[in-house]
VEXVEXKOL-11959 format. One record per residue (C-alpha): y, z, x; residue in three letters; residue number from 1. Coordinates in Angstrom, 1 decimal, decimal comma. Layout:
// VEXVEXKOL-11959
      yy      zz      xx  residuo  num
       Y       Z       X      Ala  NUM
...
// end
This chain:
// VEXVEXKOL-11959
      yy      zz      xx  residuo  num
   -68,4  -137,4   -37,9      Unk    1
   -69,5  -138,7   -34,8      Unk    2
   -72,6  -141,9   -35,1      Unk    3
   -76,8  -140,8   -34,6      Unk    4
   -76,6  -142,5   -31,8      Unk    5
   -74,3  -140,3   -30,1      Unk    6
   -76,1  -136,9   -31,0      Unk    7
   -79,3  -137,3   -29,5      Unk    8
   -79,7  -137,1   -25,8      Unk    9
   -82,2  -138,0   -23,2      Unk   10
   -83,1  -134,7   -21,3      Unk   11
   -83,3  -131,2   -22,6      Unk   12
   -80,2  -130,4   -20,3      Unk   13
   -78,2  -132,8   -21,8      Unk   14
   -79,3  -131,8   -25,2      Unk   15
   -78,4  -128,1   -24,6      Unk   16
   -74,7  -129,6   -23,5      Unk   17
   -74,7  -131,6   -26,5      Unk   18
   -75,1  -128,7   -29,3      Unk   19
   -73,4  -125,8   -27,7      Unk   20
   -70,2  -128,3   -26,7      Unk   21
   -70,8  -129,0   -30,4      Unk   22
   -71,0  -125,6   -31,8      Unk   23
   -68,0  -124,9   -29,9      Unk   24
   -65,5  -127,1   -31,1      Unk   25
   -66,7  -126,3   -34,5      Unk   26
   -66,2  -122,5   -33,8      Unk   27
   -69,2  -121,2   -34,3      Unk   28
   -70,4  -117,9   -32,7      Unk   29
   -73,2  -118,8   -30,3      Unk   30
   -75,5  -116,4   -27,9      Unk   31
   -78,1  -117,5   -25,4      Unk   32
   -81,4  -116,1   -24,7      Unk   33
   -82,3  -117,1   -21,3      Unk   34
   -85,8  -118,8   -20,8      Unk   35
   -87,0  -116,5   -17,6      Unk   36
   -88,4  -120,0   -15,8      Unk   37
   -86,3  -122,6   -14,9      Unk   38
   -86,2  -126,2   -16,3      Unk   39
   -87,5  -129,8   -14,5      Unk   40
   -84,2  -130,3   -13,9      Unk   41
   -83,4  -126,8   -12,2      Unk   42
   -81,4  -125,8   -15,0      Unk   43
   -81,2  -122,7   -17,3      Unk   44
   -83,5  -122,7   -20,1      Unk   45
   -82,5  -120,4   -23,1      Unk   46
   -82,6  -120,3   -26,6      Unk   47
   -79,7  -120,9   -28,0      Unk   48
   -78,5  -119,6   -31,8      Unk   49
   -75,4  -120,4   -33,5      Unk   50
   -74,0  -119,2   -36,7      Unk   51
   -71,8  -121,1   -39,1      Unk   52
   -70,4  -118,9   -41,4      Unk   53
   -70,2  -115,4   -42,3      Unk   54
   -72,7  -112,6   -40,7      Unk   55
   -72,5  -110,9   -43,9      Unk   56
   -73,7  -113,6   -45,8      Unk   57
   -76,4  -113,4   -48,7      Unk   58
   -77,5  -116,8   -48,3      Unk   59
   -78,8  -118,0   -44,4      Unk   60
   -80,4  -121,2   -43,7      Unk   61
   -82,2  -121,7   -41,0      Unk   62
   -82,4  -124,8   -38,7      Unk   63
   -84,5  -124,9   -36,3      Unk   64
   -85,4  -127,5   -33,1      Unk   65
   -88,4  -128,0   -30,7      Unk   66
   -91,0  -125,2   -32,0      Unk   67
   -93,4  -128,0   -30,1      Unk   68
   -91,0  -128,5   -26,9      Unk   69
   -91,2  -132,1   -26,6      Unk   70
   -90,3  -132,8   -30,1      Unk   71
   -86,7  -131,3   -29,2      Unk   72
   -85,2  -134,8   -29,0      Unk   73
   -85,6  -135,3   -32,4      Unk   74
   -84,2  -131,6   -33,8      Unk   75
   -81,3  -131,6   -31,7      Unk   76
   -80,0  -134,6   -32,3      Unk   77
   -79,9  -133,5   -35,9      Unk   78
   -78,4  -130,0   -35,2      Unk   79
   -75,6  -131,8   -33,1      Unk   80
   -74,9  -134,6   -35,6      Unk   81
   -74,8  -131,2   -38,1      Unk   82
   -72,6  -129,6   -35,9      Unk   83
   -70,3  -132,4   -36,3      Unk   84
   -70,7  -133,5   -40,1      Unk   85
   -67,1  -132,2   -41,4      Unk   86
   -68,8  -133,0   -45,1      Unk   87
   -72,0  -130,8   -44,8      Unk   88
   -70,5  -127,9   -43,2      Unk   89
   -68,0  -127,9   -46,2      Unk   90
   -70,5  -128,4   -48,8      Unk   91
   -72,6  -124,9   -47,2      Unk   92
   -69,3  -122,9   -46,7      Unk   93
   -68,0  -123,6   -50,5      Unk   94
   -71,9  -122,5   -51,3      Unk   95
   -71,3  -119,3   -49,8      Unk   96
   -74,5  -120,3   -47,2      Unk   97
   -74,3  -119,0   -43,9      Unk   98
   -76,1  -121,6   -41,2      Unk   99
   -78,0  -120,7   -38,4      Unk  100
   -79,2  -123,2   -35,8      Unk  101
   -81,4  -122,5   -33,2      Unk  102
   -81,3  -125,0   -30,5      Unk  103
   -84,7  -125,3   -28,3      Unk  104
   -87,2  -122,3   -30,1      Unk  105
   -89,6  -123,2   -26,8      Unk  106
   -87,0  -124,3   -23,8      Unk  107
   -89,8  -125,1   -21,3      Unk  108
   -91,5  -127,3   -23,4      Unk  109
   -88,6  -129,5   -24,0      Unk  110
   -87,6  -129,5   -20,6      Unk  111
   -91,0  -130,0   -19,1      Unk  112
   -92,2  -132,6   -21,5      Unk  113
   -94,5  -130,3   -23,0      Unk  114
   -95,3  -129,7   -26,3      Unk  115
   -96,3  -126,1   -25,7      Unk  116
   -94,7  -122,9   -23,6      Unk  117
   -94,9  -122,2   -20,1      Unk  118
   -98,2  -120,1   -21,5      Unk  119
   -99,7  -123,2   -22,6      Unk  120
   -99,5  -121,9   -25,7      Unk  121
   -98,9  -123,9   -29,3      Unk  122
   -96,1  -121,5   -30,5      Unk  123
   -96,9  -122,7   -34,3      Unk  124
  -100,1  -121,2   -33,5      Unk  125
   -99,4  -118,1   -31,9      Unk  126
   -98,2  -115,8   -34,7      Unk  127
  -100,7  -113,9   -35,1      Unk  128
  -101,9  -110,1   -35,7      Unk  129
  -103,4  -110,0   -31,9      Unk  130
  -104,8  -107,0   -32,1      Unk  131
  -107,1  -108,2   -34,8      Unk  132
  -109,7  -110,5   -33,9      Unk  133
  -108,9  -114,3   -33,9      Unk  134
  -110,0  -117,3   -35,8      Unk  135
  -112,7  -119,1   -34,0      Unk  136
  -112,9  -122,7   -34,0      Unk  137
  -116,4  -123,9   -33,4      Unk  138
  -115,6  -127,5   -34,0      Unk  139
  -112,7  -127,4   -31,0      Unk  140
  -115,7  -125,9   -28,7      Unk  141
  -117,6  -128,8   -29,3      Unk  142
  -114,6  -131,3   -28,2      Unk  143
  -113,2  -129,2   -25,3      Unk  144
  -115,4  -130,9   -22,3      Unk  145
  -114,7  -134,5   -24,1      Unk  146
  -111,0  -134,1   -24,7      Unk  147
  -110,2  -132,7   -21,7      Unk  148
  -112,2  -134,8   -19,0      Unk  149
  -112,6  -134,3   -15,5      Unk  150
  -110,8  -137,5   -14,3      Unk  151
  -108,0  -139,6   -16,2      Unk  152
  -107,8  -141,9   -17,8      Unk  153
  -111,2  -141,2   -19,2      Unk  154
  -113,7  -143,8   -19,1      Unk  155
  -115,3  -145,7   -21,8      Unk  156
  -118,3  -143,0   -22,2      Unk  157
  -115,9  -140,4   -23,0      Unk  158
  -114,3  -142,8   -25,5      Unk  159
  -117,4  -143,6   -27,3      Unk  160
  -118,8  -139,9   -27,1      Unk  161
  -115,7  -138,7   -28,8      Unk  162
  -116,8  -141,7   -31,5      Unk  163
  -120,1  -140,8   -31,8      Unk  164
  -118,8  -137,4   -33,0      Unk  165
  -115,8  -138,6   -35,4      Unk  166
  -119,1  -140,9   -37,2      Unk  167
  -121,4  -137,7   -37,6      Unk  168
  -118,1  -135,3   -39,1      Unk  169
  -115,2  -137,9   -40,0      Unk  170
  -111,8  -138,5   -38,9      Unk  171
  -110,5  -135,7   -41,1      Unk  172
  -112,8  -132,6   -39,4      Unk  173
  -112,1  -134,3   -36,2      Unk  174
  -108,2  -133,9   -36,5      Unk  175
  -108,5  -130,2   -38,1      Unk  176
  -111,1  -129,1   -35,2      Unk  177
  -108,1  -130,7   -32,4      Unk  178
  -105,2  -129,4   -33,9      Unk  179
  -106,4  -126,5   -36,0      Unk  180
  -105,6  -124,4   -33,6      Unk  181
  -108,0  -122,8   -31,4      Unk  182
  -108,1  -118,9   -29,5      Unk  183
  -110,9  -119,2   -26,9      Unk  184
  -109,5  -122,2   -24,3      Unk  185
  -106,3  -120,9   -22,2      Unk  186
  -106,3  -124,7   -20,8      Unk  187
  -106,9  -126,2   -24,0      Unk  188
  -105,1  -128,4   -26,8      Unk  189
  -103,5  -126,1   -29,7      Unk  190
  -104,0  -123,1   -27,6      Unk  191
  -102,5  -120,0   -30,1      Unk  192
  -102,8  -117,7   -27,2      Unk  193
  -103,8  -114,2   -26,9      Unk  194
  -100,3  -112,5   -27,4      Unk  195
   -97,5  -112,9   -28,3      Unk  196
   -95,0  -115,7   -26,3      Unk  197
   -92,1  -115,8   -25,0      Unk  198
   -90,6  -117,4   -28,1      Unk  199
   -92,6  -115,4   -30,3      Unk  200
   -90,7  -112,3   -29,4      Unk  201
   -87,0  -114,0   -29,1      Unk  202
   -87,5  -115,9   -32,1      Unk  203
   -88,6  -112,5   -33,8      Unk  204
   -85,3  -110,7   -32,4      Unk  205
   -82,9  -113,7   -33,4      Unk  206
   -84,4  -113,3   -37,0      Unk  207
   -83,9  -109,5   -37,1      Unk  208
   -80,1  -110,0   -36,1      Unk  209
   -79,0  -112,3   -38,0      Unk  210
   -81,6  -112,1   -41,0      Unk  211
   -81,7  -108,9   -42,1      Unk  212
   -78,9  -108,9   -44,4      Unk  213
   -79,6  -111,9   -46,3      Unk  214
   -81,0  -111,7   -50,0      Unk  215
   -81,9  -115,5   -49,8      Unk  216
   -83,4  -117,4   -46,5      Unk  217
   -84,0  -120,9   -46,3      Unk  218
   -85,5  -122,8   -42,9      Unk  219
   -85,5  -126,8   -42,0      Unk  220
   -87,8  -126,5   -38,9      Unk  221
   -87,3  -130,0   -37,4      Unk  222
   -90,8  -131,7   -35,7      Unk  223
   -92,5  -135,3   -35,1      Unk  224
   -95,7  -137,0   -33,8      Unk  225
   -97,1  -137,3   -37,5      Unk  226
   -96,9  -139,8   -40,0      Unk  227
   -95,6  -143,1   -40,4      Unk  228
   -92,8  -144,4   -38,2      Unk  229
   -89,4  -142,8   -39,0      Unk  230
   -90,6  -140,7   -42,1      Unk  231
   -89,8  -137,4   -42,4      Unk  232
   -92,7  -135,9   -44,5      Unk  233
   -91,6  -132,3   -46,1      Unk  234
   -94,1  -130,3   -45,3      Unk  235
   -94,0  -126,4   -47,3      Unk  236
   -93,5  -124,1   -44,8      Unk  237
   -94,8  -120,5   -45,6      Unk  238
   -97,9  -118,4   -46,3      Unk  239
   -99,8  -119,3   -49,0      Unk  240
   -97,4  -118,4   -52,1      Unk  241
   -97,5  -120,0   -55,0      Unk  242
   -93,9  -119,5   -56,4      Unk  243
   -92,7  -120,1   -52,9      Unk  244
   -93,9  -123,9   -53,0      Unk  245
   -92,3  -124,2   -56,3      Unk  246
   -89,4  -123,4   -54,7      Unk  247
   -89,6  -125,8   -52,2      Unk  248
   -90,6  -128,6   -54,2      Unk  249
   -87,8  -128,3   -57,0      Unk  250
   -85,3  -127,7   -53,7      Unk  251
   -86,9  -130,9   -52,0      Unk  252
   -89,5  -133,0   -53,7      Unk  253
   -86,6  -134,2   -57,4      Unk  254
   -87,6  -136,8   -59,3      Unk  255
   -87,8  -140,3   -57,1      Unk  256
   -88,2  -138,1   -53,9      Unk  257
   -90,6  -137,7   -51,2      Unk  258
   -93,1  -135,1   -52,8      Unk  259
   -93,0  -131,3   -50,7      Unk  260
   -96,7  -131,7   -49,3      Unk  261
   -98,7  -128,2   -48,4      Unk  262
  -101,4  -128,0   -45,6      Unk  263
  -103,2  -125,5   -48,9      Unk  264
  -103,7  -128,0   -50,6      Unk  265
  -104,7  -130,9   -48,7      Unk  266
  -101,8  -132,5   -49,9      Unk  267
  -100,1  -132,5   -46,2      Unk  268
  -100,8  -135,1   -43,1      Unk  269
  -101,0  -131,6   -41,1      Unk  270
  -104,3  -129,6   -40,6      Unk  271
  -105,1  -125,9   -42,0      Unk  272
  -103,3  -123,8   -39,7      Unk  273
  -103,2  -120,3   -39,0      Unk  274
  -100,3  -118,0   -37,1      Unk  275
   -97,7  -119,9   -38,3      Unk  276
   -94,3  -119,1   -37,1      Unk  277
   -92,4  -119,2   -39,9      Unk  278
   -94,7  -116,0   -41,8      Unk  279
   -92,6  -114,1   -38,7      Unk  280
   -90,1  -114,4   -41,4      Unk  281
   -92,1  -111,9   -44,1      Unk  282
   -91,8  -109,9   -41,0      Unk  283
   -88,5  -109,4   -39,9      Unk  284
   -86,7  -110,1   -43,1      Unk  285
   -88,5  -108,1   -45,4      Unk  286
   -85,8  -108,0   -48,0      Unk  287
   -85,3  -111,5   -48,7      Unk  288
   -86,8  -114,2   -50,8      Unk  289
   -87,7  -116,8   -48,6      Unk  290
   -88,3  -120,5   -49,0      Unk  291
   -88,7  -123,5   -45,8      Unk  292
   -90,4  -126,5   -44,9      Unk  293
   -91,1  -128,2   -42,0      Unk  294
   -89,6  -131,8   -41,6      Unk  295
   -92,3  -134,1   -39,6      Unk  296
   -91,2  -137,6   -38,5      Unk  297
   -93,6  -139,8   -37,6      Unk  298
   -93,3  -141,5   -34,1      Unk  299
   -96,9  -143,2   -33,1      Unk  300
  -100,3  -143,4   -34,7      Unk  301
  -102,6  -140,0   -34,5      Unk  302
  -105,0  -142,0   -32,0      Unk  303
  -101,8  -142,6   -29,3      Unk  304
  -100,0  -139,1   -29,7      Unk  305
  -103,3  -137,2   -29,2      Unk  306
  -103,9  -139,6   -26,4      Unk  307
  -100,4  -138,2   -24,9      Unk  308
  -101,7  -134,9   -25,2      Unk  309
  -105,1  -135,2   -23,6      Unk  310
  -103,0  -136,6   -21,0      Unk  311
  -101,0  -133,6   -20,4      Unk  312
  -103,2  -131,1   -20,9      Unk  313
  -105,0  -132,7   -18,1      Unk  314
  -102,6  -133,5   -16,3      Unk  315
  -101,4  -129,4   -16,5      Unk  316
  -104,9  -128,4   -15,0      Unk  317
  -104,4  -131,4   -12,1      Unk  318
  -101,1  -130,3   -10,1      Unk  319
  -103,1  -132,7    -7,3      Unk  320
  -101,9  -135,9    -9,7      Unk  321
  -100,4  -138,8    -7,9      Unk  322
   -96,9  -138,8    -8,5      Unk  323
   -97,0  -143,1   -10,6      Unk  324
   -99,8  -141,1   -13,3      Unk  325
   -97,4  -137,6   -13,3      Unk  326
   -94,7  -139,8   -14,2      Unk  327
   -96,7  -142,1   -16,7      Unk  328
   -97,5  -139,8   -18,2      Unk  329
   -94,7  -137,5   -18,8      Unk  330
   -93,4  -140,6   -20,2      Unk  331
   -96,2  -140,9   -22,7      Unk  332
   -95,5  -137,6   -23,9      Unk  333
   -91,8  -138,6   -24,5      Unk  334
   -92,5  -141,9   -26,4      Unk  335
   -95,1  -140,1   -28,5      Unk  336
   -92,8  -137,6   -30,1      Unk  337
   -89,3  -139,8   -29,7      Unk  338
   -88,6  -143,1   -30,6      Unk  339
   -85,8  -144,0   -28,3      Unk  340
   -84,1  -146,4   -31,4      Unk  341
   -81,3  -146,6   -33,2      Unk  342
   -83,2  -147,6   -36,4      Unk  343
   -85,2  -144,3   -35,8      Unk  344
   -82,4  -141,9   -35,4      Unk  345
   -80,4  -143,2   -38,3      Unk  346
   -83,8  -142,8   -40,4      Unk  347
   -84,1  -139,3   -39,0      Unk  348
   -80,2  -138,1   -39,7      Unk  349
   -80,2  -139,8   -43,5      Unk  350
   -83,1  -137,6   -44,3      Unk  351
   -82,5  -134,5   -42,5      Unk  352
   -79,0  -134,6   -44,0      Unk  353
   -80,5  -134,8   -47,3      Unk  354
   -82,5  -132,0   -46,8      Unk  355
   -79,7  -129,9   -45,8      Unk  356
   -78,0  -130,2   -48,5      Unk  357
   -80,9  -129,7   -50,8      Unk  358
   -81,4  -126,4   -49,2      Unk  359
   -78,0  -125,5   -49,4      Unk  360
   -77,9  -125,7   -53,1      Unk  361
   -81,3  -124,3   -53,4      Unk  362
   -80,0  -120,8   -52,0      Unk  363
   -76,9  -121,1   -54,1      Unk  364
   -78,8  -121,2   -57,3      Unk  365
   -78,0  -124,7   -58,6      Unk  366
   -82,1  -126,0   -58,6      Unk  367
   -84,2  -123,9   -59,8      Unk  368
   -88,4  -124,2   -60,4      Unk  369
   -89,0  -126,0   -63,7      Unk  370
// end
């Protein structure tokens, strides 16, 4: 077992080294889907999948990494320290669980310091039935013009307009209209698009290969920028389904654990959102019961990562930037959904190991609801 420290790395292309050198030695069978852009770095962007254990198998869990680009830093480094925990991979092949980790869901995003796609899209947002009409956020409209200023940094007026509006509605509308998820602003924060993405459709394909013949699916999708520092909040992961939250919590939330929070209930630090992407599941994998979360480690306060995205957002519609802001602020965008400690990635491991193996004897029948 190699230390945290060594399996998370600073740059998507080092990342994407890390996991498939990992994958590798532990002989799993890996296949790239190339990214048709290339990364900051000039190199191929692609998502990659990996399967530990038997294609055949009637239990798959899923672990997934950077649905929101620039959070990669923080799922990889837990796929790779997987990839390498001689323990874990024993406990899910004596289970009978087939693992499938997929390494970078929105490539350009991690590469580019983005949390979105090259389509400026939110991919957690973007699962939707398109050819139905879309949710409307009238909330977001209201914001758009504030958030997204015409220079940057944004004065004090902006600040206290922005104020003025979180004392007429409250801090709690104000955080479901920003990242609620929104249909009508291309350029705009939590942008769920108006089709289908990139990694909408390879994510979709990856789930019909390998998770078609599975009676029981499980998914760990791996995210930050909410929450305390270092805390990995389990958030439920799937439509709105009763018996599939019981699931999750007897899987994740046992006695003297972190409760399973739900964005249904309230219960969650995450909005109400709509076109989720793990519902592409119900989808593609008709035939199997399915169960997830999301795990959501918290890096800054709300205030300072939405900051980091107003500043990339803007910076997105400013190619014109001087190169010092371009680079502050990449760098903003890096410190608000990693936190480049040791301290922090030995939190992040202890509980995303946990979780693993909670999952894994979750699809092997040894926790059941009630």
């Amino acid at each position: 077992m190699i230390k945290p420290s060594e399996a998370f790395a600073g740059s998507y292309a080092r990342a994407r080294v890390c996991f498939l050198e990992g994958a590798a030695v532990a002989g799993m069978a890996i296949r790239s889907h190339n990214h048709p852009l290339p990364g900051r770095e000039g190199e191929t962007l692609a998502m990659d999948v990996a399967l530990d254990g038997s294609p055949d198998a009637e239990r798959l869990l899923i672990v997934s990494s950077a649905c929101h680009g620039a959070e990669g830093f923080c799922g990889s480094g837990v796929q790779v320290f997987a990839a390498h925990d001689a323990e874990w991979r024993e406990h899910a092949r004596a289970a009978g669980v087939a693992v499938l980790y997929i390494h970078a869901l929105n490539p350009y995003g991690f590469s580019w310091l983005r949390r979105v796609t090259n389509e400026n899209v939110d991919l957690n947002r973007n699962f939707q039935d398109f050819s139905q009409a879309l949710p409307v956020n009238a909330d977001y409209a209201e914001l758009h013009d504030l958030l997204l200023p015409a220079e940057w940094p944004p004065g004090p007026d902006n600040a206290a307009a922005i104020e003025v509006w979180i004392a007429q509605h409250g801090q709690a509308r104000f955080q479901t209209a920003v990242s609620g998820g929104q249909y009508a602003f291309s350029d705009g924060l939590f942008f769920g698009g108006t089709a289908p993405s990139w990694s909408n459709t390879t994510l979709r394909q990856v789930l019909r290969t390998h998770g078609q013949r599975a009676h029981r699916i499980g998914w760990i999708d791996l995210h930050t920028g909410l929450g305390p520092s270092g805390l990995g909040e389990r958030i439920f992961a799937s439509r709105n389904d009763p018996a599939a939250l019981d699931r999750s919590r007897a899987w994740w939330g046992g006695a003297g654990q972190t409760p399973v929070t739900s964005i249904y209930d309230g219960s969650s630090s995450s909005a109400l959102l709509t076109g989720l992407m793990w519902c592409s599941v119900f989808d593609e994998c008709r035939q199997a019961e399915y169960t997830g979360i999301a795990m959501e480690y918290g890096t800054l306060p709300f205030h300072d990562v939405l900051q980091a995205l107003r500043a990339d957002h803007w910076l997105n519609g400013h190619r014109e930037a001087p190169d010092a802001l371009r680079d502050a602020i990449r760098q903003q965008m890096k410190d608000a959904f990693y936190v480049d400690t040791d301290e922090w990635r030995v939190q992040v491991v202890a509980q995303a190991r946990q979780s693993l193996f909670q999952a894994v004897d979750g699809l092997s029948g040894r926790v059941s609801p009630g």
